[in-house]
C-alpha positions in Angstrom: 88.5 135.0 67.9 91.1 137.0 65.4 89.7 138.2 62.6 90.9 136.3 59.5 93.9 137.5 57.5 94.7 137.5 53.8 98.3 135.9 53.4 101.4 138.5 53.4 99.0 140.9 55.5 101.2 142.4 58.1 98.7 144.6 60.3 98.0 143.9 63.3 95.2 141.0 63.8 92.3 142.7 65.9 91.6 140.4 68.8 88.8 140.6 71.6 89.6 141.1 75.1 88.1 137.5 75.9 90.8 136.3 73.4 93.3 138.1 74.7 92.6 137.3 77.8 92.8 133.5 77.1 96.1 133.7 75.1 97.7 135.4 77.7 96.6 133.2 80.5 98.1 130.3 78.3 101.3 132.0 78.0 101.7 132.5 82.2 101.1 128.1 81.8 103.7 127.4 80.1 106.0 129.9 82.2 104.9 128.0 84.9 105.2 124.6 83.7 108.8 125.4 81.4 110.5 128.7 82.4 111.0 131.4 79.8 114.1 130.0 78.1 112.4 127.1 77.2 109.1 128.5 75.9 108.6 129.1 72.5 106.1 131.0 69.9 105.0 127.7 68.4 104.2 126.0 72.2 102.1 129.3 72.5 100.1 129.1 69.4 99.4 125.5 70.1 98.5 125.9 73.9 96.0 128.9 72.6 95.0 127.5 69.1 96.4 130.8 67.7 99.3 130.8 64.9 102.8 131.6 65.4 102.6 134.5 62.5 99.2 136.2 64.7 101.5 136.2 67.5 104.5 137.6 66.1 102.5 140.2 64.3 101.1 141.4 67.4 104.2 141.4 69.7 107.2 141.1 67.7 108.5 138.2 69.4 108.4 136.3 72.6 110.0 139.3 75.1 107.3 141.6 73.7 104.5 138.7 74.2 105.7 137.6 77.8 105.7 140.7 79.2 102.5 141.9 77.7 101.1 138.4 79.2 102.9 139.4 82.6 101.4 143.2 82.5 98.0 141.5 82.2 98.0 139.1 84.8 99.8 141.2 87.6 97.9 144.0 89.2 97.6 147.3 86.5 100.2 149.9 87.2 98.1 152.1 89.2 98.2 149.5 92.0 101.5 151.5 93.2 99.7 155.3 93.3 98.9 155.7 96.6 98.7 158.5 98.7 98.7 158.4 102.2 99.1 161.8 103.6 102.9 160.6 104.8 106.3 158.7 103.7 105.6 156.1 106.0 102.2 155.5 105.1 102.9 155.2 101.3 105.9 153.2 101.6 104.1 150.4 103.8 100.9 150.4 101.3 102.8 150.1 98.6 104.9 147.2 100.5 101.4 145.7 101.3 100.6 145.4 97.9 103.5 144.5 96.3 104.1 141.8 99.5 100.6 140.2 99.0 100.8 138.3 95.8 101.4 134.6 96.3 105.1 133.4 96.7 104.5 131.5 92.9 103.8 135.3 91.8 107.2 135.8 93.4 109.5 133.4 91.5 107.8 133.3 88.6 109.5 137.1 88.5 112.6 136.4 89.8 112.9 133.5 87.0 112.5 136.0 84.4 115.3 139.0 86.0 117.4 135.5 85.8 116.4 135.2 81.7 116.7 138.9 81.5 120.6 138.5 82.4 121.8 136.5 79.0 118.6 138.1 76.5 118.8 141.9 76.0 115.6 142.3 74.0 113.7 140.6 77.7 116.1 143.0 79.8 115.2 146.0 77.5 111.4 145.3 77.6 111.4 144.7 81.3 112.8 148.0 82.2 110.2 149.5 80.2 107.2 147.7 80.8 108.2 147.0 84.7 110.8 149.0 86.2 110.4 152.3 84.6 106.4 152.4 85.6 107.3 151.3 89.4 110.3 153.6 89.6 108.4 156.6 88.7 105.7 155.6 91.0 108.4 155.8 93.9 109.2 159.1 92.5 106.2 160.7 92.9 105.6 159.3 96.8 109.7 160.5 97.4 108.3 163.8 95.7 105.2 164.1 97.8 107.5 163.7 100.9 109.8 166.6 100.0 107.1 168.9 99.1 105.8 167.8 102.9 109.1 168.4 104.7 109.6 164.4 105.4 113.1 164.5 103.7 115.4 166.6 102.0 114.8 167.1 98.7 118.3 166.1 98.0 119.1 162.5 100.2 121.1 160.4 98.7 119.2 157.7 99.4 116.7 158.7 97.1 118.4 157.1 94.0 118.7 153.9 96.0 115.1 153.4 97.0 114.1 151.4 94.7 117.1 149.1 93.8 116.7 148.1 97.2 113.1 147.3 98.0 113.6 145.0 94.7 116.7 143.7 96.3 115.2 142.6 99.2 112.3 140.4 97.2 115.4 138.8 95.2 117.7 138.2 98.1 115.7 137.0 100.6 114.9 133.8 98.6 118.3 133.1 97.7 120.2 133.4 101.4 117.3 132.1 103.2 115.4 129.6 100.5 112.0 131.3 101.4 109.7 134.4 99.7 109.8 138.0 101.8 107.3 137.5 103.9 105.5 141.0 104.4 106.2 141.4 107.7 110.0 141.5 106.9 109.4 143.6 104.3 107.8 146.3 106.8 110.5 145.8 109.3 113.2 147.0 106.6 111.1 149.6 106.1 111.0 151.3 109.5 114.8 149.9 110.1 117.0 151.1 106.9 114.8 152.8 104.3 112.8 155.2 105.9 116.3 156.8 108.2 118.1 156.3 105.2 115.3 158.9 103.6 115.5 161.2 106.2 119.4 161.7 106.1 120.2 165.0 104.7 123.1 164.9 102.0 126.7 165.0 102.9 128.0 168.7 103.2 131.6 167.8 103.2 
């Protein structure tokens, strides 16, 4: 349980993991059950028996608490440092992975890029929290594939790799009203990314 605080304190409540734990698993409820725009800090002290000031003092707000709640229930960042020995090997394990979670996992995500769109402070905290760990993950398997002779250090395609394995998990959904299955997901693997790797850049 939080400690207790004096009034007007403004540190940071020390909480156990158990608590934290529980918070955030009531947080991913109510996502569930009302989206993000509709969620509020009050709906989230009540659902975990916490008070709205705890909660702001320990994430600022609700971008700050969602995503921390999000980080926490989806696999740790490591999940996407893999080393295969090859391109092809890392790409599809990573795929794997990411392709596993349930389609709920799915559109719970893709409900809050939609949020992201009209709230800045969710956008910004996303990037960092989400898109900025994966991306550099990528970086270091694109990296590991130059350094092997896979593909030129210098493909163009490199600084679309990941924009379009997210692209695929959001566009799928919305042109065929179904999750990327991961047997897709493999398929544009082998079909456009991979080639598009391996194509040197332009010399004209």
């Amino acid at each position: 349980m939080p400690t207790t605080e004096k009034a007007g304190d403004v540190r940071r409540t020390r909480l156990s993991a158990e608590r934290e734990a529980e918070l955030y698993g009531a947080v991913v409820e109510l996502l569930r059950e009302v989206g993000y725009e509709a969620l509020t800090m009050p709906a989230v002290a009540a659902r975990s028996r916490s008070s709205t000031a705890t909660l702001y003092r320990q994430w600022g707000g609700k971008p700050g608490l969602v995503l921390a709640a999000l980080k926490h229930h989806q696999p740790p960042p490591d999940v996407l440092d893999v080393d295969t020995g090859s391109l092809r090997g890392d790409l599809r394990e990573i795929t794997i992975r990411v392709t596993s979670d349930a389609p709920a996992e799915h559109e719970l995500m893709a409900g809050l890029s939609h949020a992201a769109l009209g709230d800045p402070q969710l956008a910004q905290t996303m990037r960092e929290q989400l898109a900025v760990p994966a991306q550099e993950a990528l970086g270091r398997v694109l990296r590991r594939a130059a350094d092997r002779g896979e593909i030129p250090a210098d493909g163009p395609a490199q600084a679309y790799c990941a924009h379009l394995l997210i692209a695929v998990s959001v566009i799928i959904p919305v042109m065929e009203g179904r999750p990327v299955d991961q047997g897709y997901a493999l398929d544009f693997l082998d079909a456009v990314m991979i080639p598009a790797l391996r194509r040197p850049a332009s010399s004209g």
